[in-house]
C-alpha positions as CSV (number, residue, x, y, z in Angstrom):
1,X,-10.3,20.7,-31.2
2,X,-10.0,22.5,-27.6
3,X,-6.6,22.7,-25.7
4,X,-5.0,22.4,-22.5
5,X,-1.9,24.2,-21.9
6,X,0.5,23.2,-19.4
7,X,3.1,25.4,-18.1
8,X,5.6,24.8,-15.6
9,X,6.7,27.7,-12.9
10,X,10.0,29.7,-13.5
11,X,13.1,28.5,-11.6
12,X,13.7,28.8,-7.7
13,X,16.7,28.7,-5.6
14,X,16.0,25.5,-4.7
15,X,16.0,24.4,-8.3
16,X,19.4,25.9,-8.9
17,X,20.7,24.0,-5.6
18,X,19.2,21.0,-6.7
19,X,17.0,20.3,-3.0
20,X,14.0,18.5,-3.2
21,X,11.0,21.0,-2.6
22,X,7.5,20.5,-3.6
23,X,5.4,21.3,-0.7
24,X,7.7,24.1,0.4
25,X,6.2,27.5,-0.5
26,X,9.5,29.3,-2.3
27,X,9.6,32.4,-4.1
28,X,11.2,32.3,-7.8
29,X,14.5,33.6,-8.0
30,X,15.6,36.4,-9.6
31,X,16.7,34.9,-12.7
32,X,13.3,33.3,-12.8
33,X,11.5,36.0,-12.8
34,X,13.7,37.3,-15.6
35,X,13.1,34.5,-18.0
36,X,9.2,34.3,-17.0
37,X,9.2,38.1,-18.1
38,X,11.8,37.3,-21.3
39,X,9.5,34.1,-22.5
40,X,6.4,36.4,-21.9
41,X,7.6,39.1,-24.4
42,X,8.9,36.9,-26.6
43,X,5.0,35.9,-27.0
44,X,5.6,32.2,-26.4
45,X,2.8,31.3,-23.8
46,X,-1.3,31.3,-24.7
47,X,-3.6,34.3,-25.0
48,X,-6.0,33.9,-22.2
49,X,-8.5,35.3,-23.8
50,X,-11.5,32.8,-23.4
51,X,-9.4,30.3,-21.5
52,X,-10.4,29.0,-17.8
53,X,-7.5,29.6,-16.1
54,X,-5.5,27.1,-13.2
55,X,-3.0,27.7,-11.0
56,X,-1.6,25.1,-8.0
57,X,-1.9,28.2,-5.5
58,X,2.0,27.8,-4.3
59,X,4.0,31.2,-4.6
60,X,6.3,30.1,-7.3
61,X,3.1,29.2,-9.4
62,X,1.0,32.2,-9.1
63,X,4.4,34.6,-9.4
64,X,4.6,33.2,-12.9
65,X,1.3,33.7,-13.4
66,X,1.1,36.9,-12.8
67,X,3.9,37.6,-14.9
68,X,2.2,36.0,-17.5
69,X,-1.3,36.7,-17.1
70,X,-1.3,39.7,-14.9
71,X,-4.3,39.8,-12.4
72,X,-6.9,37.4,-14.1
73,X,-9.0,35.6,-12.3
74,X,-8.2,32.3,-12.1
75,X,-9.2,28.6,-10.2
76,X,-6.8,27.3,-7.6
77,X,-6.5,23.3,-7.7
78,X,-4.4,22.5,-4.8
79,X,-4.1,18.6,-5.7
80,X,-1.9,20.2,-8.8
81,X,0.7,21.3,-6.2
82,X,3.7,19.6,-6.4
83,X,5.4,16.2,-4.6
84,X,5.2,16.5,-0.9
85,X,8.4,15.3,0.3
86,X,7.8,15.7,3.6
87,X,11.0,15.3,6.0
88,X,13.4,15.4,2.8
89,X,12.0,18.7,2.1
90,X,15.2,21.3,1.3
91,X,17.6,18.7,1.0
92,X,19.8,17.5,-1.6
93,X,20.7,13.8,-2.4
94,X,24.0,14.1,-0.9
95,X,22.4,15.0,2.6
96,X,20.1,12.3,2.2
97,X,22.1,9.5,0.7
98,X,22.6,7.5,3.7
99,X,19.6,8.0,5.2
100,X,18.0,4.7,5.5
101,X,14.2,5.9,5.4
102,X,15.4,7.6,1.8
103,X,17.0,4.6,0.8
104,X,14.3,2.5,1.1
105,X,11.8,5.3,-0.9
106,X,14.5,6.0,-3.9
107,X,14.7,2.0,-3.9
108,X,10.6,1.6,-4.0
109,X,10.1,1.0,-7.6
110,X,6.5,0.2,-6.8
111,X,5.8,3.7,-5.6
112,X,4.1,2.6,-2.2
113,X,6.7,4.1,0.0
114,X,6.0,7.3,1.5
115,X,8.6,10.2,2.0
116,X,8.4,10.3,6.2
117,X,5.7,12.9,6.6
118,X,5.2,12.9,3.0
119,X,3.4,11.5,0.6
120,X,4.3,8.2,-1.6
121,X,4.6,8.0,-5.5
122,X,1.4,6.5,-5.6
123,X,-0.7,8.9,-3.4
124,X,1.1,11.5,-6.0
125,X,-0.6,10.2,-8.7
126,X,-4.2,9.6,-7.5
127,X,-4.2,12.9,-6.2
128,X,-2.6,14.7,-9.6
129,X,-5.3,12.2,-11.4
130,X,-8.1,13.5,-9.5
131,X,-7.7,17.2,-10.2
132,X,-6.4,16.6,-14.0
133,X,-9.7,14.9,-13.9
134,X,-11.7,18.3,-12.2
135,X,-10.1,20.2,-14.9
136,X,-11.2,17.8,-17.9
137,X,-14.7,17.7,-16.4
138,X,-14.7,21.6,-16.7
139,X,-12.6,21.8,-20.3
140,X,-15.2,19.1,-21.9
141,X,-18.7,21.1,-20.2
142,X,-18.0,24.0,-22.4
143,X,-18.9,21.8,-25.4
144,X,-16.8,23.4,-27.9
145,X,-14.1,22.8,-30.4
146,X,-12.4,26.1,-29.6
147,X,-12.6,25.7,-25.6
148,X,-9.1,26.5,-23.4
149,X,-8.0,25.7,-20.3
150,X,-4.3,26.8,-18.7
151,X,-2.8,25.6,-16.0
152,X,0.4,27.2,-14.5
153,X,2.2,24.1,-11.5
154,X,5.0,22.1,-11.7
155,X,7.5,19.8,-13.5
156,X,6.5,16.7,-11.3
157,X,2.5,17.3,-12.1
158,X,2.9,18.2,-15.7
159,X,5.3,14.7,-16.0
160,X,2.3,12.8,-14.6
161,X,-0.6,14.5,-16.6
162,X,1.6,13.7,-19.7
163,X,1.8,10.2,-18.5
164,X,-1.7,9.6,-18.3
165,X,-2.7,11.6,-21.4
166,X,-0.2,9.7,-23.3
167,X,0.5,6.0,-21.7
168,X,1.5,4.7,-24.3
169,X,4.9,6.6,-24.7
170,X,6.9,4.3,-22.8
171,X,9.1,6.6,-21.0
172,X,10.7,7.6,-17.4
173,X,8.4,10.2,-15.8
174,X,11.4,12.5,-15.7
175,X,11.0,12.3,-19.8
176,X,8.4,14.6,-19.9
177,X,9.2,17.1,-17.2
178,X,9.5,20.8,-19.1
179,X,12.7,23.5,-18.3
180,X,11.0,25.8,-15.8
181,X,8.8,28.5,-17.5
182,X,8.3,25.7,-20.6
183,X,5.4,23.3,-20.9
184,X,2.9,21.3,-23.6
185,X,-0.4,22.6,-25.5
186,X,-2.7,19.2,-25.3
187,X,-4.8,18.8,-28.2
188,X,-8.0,17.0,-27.3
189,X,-10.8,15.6,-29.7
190,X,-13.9,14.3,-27.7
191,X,-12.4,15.2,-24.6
192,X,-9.1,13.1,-25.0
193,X,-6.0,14.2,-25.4
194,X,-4.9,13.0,-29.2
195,X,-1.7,15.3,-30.1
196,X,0.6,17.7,-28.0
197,X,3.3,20.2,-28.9
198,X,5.7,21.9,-26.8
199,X,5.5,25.1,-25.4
């Protein structure tokens, strides 16, 4: 039975300040980095040891991989980045809520409207989809019941890959997004995901 891991970034200001941010390239924050580092003694996270190893290639995501993994090598899958929410980037609800362009996207529930220089629900999925899928391609080559794969991104990706491992959970995306630093071990059999646990 192989296994994906999926682990979410530590926290970042903008987490703690509750903006929207997903293609903007923040640092974590102090305390972040501290519970990255206190989760990484504790021995919560995967031994990497055989594993191919993912990250999006945005700053917060490869600070916590380095603080989990050190300086492994690792692939960088840029469709795993998170939401782009283009011109509501770094702001908060509050700013936004009479904004009539944010209206009509939080009102969408089709997921066909794009942010304004962003990116729409939908184009989120295909593109999460399409590298979950590179990932899977690689995961199932290795032919073997032992075979690992990590991948350290974001709360937003990680809801989505749960979503379509598991569709038939009927739940709000916002369900299956992890605290930072926490995640899911996938269990696959035959290249599907059967089982996961929490990380």
């Amino acid at each position: 039975m192989g296994k994906i891991h999926l682990i979410r970034h530590g926290t970042t200001e903008a987490n703690l300040t509750k903006k929207f941010y997903g293609s903007t390239d923040l640092p974590l924050s102090n305390k972040g980095i501290n519970i990255i580092s206190e989760y990484a003694v504790a021995g919560i996270y995967p031994d990497a040891k055989g594993a191919t190893l993912y990250t999006s290639g945005l700053l917060r995501a490869e600070q916590t991989f380095f603080l989990i993994y050190g300086c492994k090598d690792h692939i960088i899958l840029p469709e795993l980045r998170e939401y782009h929410f283009g011109e509501f980037e770094m702001k908060t609800h509050e700013q936004l809520k009479e904004n009539p362009d944010y209206q009509a996207w939080i009102n969408d529930k089709n997921g066909l409207t794009s942010c304004p220089e962003g990116e729409s629900t939908t184009d989120f999925r295909m593109r999460v989809n399409a590298g979950f899928a590179k990932v899977l391609e690689n995961h199932n080559k290795e032919e073997n019941s032992s075979s690992k794969s990590i991948i350290v991104c974001h709360g937003g990706v990680i809801s989505l890959i749960m979503g379509i491992c598991f569709p038939d959970v009927k739940q709000n995306i916002f369900h299956w997004q992890p605290d930072p630093g926490r995640g899911y071990t996938l269990n696959l059999v035959d290249g599907e995901a059967v089982l996961y646990e929490k990380i």
